[in-house]
C-alpha positions as CSV (number, residue, x, y, z in Angstrom):
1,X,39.2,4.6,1.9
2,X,35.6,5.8,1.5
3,X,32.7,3.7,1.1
4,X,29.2,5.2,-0.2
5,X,26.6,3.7,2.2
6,X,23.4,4.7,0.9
7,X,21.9,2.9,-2.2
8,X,18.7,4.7,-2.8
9,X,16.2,7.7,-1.9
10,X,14.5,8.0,1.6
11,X,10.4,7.9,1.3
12,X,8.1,8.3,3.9
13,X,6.7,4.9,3.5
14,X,7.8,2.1,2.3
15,X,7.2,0.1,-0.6
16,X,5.1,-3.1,-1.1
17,X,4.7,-5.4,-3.9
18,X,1.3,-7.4,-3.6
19,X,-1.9,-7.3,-4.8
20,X,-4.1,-4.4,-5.8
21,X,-7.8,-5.3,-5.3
22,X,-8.6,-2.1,-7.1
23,X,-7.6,-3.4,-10.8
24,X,-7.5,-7.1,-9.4
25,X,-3.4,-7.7,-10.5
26,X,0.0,-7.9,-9.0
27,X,1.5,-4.5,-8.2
28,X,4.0,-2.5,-6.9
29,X,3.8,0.3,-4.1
30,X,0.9,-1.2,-2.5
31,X,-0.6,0.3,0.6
32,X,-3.3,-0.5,2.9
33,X,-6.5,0.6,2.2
34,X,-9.3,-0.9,4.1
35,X,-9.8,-3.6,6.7
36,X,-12.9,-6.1,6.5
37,X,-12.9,-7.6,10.4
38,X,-13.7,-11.3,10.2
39,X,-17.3,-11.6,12.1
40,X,-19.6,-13.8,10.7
41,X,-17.6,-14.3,7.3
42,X,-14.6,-14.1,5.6
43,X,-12.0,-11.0,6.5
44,X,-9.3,-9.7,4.9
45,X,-7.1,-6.5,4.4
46,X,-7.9,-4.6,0.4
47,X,-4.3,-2.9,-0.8
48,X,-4.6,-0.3,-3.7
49,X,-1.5,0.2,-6.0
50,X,-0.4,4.1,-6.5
51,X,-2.3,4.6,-9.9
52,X,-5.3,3.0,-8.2
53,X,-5.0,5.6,-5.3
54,X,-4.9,8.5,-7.4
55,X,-7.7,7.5,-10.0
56,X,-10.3,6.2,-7.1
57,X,-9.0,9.0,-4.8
58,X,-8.2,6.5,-2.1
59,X,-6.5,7.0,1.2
60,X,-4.2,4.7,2.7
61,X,-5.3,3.3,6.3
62,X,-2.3,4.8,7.7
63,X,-2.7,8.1,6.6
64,X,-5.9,8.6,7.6
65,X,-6.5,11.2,10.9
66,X,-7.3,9.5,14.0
């Protein structure tokens, strides 16, 4: 007997549902974006959903050339 295995399409990244500080609401696909380093004040990590990316023209951090 056969059993099917796979249960969905490969992507290159994977998928994330959080918060899109772009339209300020709960999405899904996000991706990392931008890192604010925690000096002197408050850090934190700013995650754009896919719409977001392709209206503001955004890059996700991993993407980006070293």
């Amino acid at each position: 007997m056969q059993h099917d295995t796979e249960t969905g399409t490969t992507q290159d990244s994977p998928r994330a549902f959080g918060w899109c500080a772009w339209h300020k609401g709960h999405a899904e696909n996000v991706r990392l974006i931008d890192v604010h380093e925690q000096g002197s004040g408050v850090g934190g990590n700013l995650f754009a959903c896919e719409p977001c990316r392709e209206t503001h023209r955004l890059v996700p951090l991993a993407d980006r050339p070293l």
